[in-house]
C-alpha angles and dihedrals in degrees: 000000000000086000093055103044082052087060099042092047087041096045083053087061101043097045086058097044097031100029119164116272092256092047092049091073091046090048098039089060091047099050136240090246095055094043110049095068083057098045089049089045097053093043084053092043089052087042091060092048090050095055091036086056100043093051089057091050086048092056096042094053091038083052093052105039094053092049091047085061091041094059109000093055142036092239112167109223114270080069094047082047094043097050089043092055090046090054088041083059095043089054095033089056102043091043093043115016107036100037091065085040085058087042098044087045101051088046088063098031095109092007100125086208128007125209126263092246085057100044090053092043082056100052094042079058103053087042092055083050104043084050092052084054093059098039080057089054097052088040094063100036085054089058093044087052100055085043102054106038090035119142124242105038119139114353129232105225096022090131082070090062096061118114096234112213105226102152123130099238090067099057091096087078113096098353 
């Protein structure tokens, strides 16, 4: 998501220093100065959908994929934990986190200069989020752990334990 707040903020600047030829008129009568405010405000509006939007898509995979070890596997219970945590984090981070990232952002969208309160609640913030990020990522690799070296897989003599079907009623198959 980093990646993607960089672009957006990036493609702001460039589209007011490198716009298209039939935008330059149009900007040109407007003004850099005006527009800038405005160009740094939409790129933040489409940041905080982003995030919005991707929490939701965090919460929906993190769902599913702890309720498809619940019922769909034989999982022991560090895995069950681990993916729960994993969907508590998700929640916990788009109904706490993200939500007063929206607020403090909006406050200091067209601010010319925020207060110092403002700027440290913001980067407690991106630091809470950056941690739940992270939280999300050992989380993960926690579950993949347990999943992938997990005991009693396939067994090695697992064709011994076929019922063989040797009755004489079912020799009438492949004769």
């Amino acid at each position: 998501m980093q990646w993607v707040v960089a672009n957006n903020v990036s493609s702001a600047e460039s589209l007011l220093t490198r716009p298209s030829a039939a935008a330059a008129a149009y900007l040109k009568t407007l003004g850099h100065v005006q527009l800038a405010p405005l160009a740094d405000y939409l790129a933040a509006e489409q940041n905080r959908s982003l995030f919005e939007n991707w929490g939701m898509i965090q919460i929906a995979v993190s769902a599913l994929f702890f309720f498809f070890l619940l019922f769909g596997t034989r999982q022991g219970k560090v895995p069950l934990a681990l993916a729960l945590l994993l969907f508590l984090v998700a929640v916990g981070e788009r109904v706490l986190v993200i939500p007063e990232m929206n607020m403090v952002g909006r406050a200091t969208d067209f601010a010319a200069a925020s207060s110092h309160r403002i700027q440290l609640e913001s980067r407690a913030l991106n630091y809470g989020y950056m941690a739940a990020e992270l939280a999300k990522w050992v989380l993960a690799a926690g579950v993949a752990g347990f999943l992938i070296w997990q005991r009693g897989g396939r067994s090695v003599d697992s064709r011994h334990k076929v019922d063989l079907i040797d009755k004489t009623n079912y020799r009438h198959i492949d004769r």
